[in-house]
C-alpha positions as CSV (number, residue, x, y, z in Angstrom):
1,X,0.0,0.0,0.0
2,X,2.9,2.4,-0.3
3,X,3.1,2.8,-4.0
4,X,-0.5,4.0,-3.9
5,X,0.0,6.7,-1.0
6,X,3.5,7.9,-2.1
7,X,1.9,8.4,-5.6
8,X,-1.5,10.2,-4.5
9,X,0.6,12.3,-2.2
10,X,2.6,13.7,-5.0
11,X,-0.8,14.2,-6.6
12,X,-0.5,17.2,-4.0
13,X,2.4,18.6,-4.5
14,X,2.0,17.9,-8.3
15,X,-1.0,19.1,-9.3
16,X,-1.0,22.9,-7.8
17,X,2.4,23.0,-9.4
18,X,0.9,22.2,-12.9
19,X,-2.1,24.5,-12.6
20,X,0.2,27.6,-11.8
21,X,2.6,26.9,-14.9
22,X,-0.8,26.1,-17.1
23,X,-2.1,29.4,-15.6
24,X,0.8,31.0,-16.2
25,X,1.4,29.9,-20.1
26,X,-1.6,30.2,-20.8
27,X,-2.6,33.7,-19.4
28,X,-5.2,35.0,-21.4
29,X,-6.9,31.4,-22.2
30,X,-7.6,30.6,-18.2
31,X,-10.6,27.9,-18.5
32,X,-8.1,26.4,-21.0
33,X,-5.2,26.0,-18.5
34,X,-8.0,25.0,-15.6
35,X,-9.6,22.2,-18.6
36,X,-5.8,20.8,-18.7
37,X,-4.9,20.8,-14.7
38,X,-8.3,19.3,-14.1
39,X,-7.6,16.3,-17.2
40,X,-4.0,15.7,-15.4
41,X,-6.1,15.7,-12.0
42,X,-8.0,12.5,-13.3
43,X,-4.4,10.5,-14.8
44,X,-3.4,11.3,-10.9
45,X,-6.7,9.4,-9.6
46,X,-6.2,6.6,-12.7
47,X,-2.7,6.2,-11.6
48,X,-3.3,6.1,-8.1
49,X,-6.1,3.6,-8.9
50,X,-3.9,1.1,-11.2
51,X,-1.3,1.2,-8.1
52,X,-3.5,0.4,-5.3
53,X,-5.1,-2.2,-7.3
54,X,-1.5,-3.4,-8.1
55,X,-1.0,-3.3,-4.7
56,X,-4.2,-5.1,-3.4
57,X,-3.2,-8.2,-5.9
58,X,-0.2,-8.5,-4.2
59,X,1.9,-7.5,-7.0
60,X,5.4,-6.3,-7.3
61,X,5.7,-2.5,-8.3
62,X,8.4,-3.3,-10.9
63,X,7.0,-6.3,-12.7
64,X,3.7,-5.1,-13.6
65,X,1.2,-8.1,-15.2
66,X,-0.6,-7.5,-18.6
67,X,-4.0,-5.9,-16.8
68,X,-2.1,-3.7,-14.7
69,X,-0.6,-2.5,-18.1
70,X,-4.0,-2.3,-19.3
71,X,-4.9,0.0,-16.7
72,X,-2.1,2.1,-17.1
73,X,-2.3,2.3,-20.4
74,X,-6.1,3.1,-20.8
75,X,-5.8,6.2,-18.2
76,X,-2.9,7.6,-20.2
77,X,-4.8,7.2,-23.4
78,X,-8.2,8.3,-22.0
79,X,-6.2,11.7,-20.6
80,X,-4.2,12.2,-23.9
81,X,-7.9,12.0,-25.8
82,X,-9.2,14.4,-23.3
83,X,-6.3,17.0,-23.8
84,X,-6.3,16.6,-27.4
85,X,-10.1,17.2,-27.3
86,X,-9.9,20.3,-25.4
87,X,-6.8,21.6,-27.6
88,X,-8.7,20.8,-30.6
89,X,-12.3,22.5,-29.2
90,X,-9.8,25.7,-27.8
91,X,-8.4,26.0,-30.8
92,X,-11.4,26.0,-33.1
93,X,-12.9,28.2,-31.0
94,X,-10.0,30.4,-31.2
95,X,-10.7,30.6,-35.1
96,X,-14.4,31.1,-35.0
97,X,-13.3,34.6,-32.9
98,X,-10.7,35.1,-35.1
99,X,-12.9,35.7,-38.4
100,X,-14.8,37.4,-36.2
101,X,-12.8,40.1,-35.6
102,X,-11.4,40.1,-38.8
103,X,-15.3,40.7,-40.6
104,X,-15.8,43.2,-37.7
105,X,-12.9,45.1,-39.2
């Protein structure tokens, strides 16, 4: 059960680290840094998840078995689909006001 609490306890220092650099970079989009800083949130709880089930099968933390690969594997995927969503939404967003301003002009 160590694995589990060392990794949700970097969730704390890890996570208010990444929203002020996201906030920061991203200055003048704010609900896009808060959209990215809330997806990492959830790999956090899918990592911490796939540990402490690890943990609960008994299973070493270096030699990992094919379904806690799985696991592991599906939260990474399921947060890089989720960024690349929001990216994707921000962005076309960011066009539709861009014509905008430009047909304003």
């Amino acid at each position: 059960m160590r694995v589990p609490h060392f990794v949700g306890m970097h969730a704390l220092q890890v996570l208010p680290l990444a929203g002020l650099v996201f906030g920061r970079r991203l200055r003048k989009q704010p609900l896009l840094a808060a959209h990215l800083t809330r997806i990492l949130g959830y790999g956090y709880l899918g990592l911490t998840l796939a540990t402490l089930l690890q943990a609960l099968r008994g299973q070493p933390v270096l030699t990992p078995d094919a379904f806690t690969w799985a696991m592991g594997l599906s939260v990474l995927a399921a947060c890089g689909i989720a960024a690349a969503f929001v990216l994707a939404r921000n962005f076309n967003r960011s066009a539709v006001e861009q014509r905008i301003r430009t047909a304003s002009a």
